[in-house]
Legacy VTK file of the C-alpha trace (Angstrom):
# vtk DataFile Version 3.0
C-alpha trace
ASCII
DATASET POLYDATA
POINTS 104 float
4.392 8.018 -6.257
5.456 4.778 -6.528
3.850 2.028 -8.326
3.810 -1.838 -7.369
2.267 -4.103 -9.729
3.916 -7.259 -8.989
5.667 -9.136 -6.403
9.275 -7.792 -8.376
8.306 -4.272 -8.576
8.544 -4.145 -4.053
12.424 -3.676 -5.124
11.384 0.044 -5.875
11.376 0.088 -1.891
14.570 -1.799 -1.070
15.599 1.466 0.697
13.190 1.084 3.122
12.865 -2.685 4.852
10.229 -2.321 6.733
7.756 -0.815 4.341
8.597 -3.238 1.918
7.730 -5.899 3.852
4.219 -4.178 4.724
3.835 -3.874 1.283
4.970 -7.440 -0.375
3.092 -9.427 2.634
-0.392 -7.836 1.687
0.587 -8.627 -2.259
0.814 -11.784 -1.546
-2.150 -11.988 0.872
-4.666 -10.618 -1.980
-3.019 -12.652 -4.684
-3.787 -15.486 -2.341
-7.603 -14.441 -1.838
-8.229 -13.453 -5.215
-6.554 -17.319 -6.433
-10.145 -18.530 -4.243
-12.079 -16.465 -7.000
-10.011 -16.535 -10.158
-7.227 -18.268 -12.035
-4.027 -17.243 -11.696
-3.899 -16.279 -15.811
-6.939 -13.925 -15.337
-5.407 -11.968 -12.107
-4.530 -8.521 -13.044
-1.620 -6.770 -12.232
-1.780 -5.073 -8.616
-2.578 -1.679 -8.587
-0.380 -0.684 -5.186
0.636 3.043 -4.704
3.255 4.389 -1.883
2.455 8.228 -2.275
4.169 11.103 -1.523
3.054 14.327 0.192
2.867 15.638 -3.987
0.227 12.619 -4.307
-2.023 13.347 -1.819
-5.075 15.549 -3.984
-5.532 12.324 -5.796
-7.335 10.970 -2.693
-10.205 13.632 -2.867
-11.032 11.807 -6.076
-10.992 8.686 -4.718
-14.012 9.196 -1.855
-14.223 7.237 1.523
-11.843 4.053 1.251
-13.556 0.574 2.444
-10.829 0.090 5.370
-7.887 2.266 6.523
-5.020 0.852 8.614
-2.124 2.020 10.890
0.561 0.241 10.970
3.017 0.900 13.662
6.476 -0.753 12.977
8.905 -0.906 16.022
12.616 -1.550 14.978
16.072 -0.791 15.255
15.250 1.863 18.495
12.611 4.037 15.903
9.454 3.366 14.679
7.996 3.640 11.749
4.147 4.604 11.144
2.608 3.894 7.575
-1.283 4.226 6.594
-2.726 0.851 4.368
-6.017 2.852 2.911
-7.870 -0.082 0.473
-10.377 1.268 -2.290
-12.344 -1.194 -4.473
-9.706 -0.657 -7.254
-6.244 0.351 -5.302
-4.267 0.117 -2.336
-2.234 2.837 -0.836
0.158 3.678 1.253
1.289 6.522 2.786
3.866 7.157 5.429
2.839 8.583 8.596
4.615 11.989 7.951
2.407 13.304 5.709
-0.794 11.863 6.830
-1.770 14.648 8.915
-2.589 16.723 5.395
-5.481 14.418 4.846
-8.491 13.088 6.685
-9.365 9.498 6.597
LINES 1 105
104 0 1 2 3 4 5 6 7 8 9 10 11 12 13 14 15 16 17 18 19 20 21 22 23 24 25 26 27 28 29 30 31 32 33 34 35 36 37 38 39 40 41 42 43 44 45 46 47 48 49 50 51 52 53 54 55 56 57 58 59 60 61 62 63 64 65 66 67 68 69 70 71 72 73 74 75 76 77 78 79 80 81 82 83 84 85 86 87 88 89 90 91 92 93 94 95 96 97 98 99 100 101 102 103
């Protein structure tokens, strides 16, 4: 599992373009939405999660997510398939790979 609390902390995924892009652009879009609500001293750290197939038995705790998106990437000749699932208190992502060991 890796953790992303901050903007900085997307360098975790430099090995992987594409999903850190995914993953930095909807940072800053809920930083931006929650800066409607709050000041920027009271926002929280982000509590983002890229899982790994290891991971995955945390999301029975979790229960039904309020949205789950796929994300279809087309680059480079390949594409690359990554689930956004959104719960009240996380976001996660999980590559497309392993998604097929859970049910949304």
């Amino acid at each position: 599992m890796i953790h992303i609390r901050n903007l900085p902390d997307c360098q975790l995924l430099i090995d992987s373009p594409e999903l850190y892009r995914e993953v930095a652009s909807y940072l800053l879009y809920c930083r931006h939405e929650l800066l409607e609500y709050e000041d920027e001293e009271d926002i929280d750290d982000s509590n983002f999660m890229v899982l790994a197939e290891e991971d995955l038995p945390m999301l029975n705790d979790l229960g039904p997510p309020e949205e789950t998106v796929q994300i279809s990437i087309k680059a480079d000749g390949h594409t690359l398939t990554i689930y956004r699932i959104i719960y009240p208190t996380e976001v996660l992502f999980i590559p497309a790979e392993i998604s097929e060991k859970f049910s949304f």
